[in-house]
KETOR-158245 format. One line per 3 residues: their letters; for each residue x negated, y, z of N, C-alpha, C. Coordinates in Angstrom, 3 decimals, padded with zeros to 6 digits. Each point is the difference from the previous one (the first is absolute). Example, Ala and Ser with C-alpha at 12.3 -4.5 7.8 and 13.67 -1.06 7.14 Angstrom:
REM residues 2
as = -013.190/-005.690/007.800/000.890/001.190/000.000/-000.900/001.200/000.000  000.350/001.050/-000.720/-000.820/001.190/000.060/000.770/001.090/000.730
//
This chain:
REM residues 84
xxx = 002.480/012.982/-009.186/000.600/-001.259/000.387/001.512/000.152/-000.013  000.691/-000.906/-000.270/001.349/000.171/-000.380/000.900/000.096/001.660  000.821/-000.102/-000.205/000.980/000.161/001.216/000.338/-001.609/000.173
xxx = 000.167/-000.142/001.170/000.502/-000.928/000.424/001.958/-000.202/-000.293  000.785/-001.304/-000.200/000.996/-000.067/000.033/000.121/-000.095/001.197  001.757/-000.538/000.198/000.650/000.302/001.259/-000.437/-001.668/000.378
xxx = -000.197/-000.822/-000.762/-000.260/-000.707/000.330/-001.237/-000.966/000.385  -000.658/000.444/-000.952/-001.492/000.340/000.405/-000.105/000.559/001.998  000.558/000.916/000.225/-000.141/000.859/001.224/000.321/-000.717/001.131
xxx = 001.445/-000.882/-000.286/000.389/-000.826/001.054/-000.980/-001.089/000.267  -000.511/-000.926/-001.405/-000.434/-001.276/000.533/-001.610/000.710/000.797  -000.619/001.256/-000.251/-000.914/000.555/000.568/000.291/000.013/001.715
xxx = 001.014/000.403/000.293/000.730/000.799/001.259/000.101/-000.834/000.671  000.819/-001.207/-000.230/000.084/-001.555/000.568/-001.596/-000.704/-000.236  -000.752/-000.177/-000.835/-001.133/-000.665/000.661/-000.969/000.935/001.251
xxx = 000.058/000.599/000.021/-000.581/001.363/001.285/000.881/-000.538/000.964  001.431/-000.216/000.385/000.865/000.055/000.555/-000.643/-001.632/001.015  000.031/-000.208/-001.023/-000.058/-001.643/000.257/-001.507/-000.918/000.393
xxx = -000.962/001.211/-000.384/-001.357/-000.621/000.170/-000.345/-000.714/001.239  000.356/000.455/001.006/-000.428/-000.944/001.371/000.311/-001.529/-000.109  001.739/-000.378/-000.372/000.228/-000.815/-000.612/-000.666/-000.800/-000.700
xxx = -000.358/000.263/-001.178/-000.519/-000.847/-001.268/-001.834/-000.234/001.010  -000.069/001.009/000.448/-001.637/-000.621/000.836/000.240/-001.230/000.521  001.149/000.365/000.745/000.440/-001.248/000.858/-000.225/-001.072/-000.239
xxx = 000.661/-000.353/-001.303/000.905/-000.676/-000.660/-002.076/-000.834/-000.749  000.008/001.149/-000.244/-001.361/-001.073/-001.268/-001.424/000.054/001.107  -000.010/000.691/000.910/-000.560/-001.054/001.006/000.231/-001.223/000.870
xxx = 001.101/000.175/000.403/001.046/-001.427/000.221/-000.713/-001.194/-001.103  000.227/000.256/-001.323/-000.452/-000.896/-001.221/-001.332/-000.422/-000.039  -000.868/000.901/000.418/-001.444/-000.249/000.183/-000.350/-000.450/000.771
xxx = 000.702/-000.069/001.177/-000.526/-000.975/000.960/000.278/-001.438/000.043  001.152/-000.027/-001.368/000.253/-001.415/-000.040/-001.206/-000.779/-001.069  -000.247/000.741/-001.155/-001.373/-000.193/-001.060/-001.297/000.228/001.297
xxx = -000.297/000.262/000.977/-000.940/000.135/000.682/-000.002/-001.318/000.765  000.850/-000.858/000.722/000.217/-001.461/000.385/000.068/-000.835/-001.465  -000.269/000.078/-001.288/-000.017/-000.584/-001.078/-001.641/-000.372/-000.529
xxx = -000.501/001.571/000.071/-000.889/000.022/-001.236/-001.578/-000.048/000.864  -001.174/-000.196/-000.444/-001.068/000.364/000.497/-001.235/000.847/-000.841  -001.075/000.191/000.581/-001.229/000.916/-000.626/000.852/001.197/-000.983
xxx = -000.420/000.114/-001.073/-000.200/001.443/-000.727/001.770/000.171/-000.240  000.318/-000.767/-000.031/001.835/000.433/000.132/000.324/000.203/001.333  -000.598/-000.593/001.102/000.500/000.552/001.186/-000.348/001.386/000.097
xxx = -001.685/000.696/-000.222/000.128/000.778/000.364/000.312/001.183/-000.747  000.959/-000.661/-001.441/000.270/001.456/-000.675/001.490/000.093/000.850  000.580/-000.929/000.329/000.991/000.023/000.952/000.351/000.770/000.954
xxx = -001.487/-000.060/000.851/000.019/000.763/001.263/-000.121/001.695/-000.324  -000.750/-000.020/-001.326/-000.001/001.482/-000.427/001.158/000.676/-000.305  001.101/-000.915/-000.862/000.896/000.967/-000.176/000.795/-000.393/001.410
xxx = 000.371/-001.138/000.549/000.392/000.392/001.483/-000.304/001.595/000.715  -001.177/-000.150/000.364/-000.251/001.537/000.237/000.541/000.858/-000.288  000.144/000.548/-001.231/000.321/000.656/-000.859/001.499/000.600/000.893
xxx = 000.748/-001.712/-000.157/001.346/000.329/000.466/000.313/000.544/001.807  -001.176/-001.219/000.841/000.393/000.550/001.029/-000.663/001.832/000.378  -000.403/000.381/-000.577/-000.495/001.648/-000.307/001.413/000.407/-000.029
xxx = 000.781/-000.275/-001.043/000.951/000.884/-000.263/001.352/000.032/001.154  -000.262/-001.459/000.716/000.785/000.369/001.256/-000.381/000.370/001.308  -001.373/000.621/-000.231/-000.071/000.787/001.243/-000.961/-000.735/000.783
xxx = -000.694/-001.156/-000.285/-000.923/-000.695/001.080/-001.442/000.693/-000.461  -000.955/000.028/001.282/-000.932/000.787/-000.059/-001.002/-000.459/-000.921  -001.029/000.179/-000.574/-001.516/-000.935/-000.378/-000.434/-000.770/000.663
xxx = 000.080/000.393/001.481/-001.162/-000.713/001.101/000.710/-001.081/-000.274  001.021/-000.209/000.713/001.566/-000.980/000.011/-000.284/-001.223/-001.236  000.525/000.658/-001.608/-000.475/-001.035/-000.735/-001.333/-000.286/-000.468
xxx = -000.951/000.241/000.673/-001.251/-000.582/-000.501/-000.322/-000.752/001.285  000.352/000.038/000.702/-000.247/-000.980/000.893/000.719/-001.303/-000.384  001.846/000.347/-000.296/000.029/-001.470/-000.264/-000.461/-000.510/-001.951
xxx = -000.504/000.601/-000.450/-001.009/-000.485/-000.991/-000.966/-000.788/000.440  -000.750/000.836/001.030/-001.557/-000.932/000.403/000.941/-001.295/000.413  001.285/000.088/000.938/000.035/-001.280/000.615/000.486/-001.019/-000.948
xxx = 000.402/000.496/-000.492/000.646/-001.126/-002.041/000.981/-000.612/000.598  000.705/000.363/000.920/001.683/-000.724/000.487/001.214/000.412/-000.207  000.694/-000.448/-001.357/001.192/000.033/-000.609/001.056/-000.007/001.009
xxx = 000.111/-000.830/000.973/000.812/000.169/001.482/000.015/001.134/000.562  -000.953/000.631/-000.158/-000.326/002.138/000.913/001.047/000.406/-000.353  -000.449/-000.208/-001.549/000.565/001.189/-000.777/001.891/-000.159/-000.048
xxx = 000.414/-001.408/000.063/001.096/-000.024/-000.034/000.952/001.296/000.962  -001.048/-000.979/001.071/000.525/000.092/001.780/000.347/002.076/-000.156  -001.113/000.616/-000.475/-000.036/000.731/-000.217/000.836/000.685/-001.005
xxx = 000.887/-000.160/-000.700/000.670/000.342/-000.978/001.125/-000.364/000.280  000.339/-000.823/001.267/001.264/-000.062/000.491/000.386/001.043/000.468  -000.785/000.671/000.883/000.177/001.263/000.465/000.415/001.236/-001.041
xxx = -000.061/-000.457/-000.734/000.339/001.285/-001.165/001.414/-000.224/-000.550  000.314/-001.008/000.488/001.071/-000.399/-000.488/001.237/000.583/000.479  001.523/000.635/-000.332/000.946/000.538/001.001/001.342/-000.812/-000.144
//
């Protein structure tokens, strides 16, 4: 496999850097398509939601509960807190 450039390395270094962020950021977004959409788009929604709130640290129990409860308001309320 070839070597990485210098620049290659940075935009690597900064998305790692930055990941909590961008979770933030595109769960923030999903909860707005989650007050939009319903059935098989909601719940590919809620899947990659997941996805994101995983990467900032909230437990399983935590988001599958507010899955069962299907309230786009939780999750906000909840993602305020992540906020600094």
């Amino acid at each position: 496999m070839a070597e990485r450039s210098k620049f290659q390395q940075k935009v690597i270094k900064n998305f790692y850097d930055n990941r909590e962020a961008i979770a933030l950021q595109r769960a923030q977004e999903l909860v707005t398509e989650l007050y939009l959409t319903e059935g098989k788009k909601r719940q590919r929604h809620w899947k990659t939601l997941t996805t994101h709130l995983l990467a900032l640290g909230e437990k399983q129990e935590r988001i599958d509960q507010l899955i069962a409860d299907d309230n786009p308001e939780a999750v906000a309320n909840l993602l305020k807190t992540h906020m600094k």
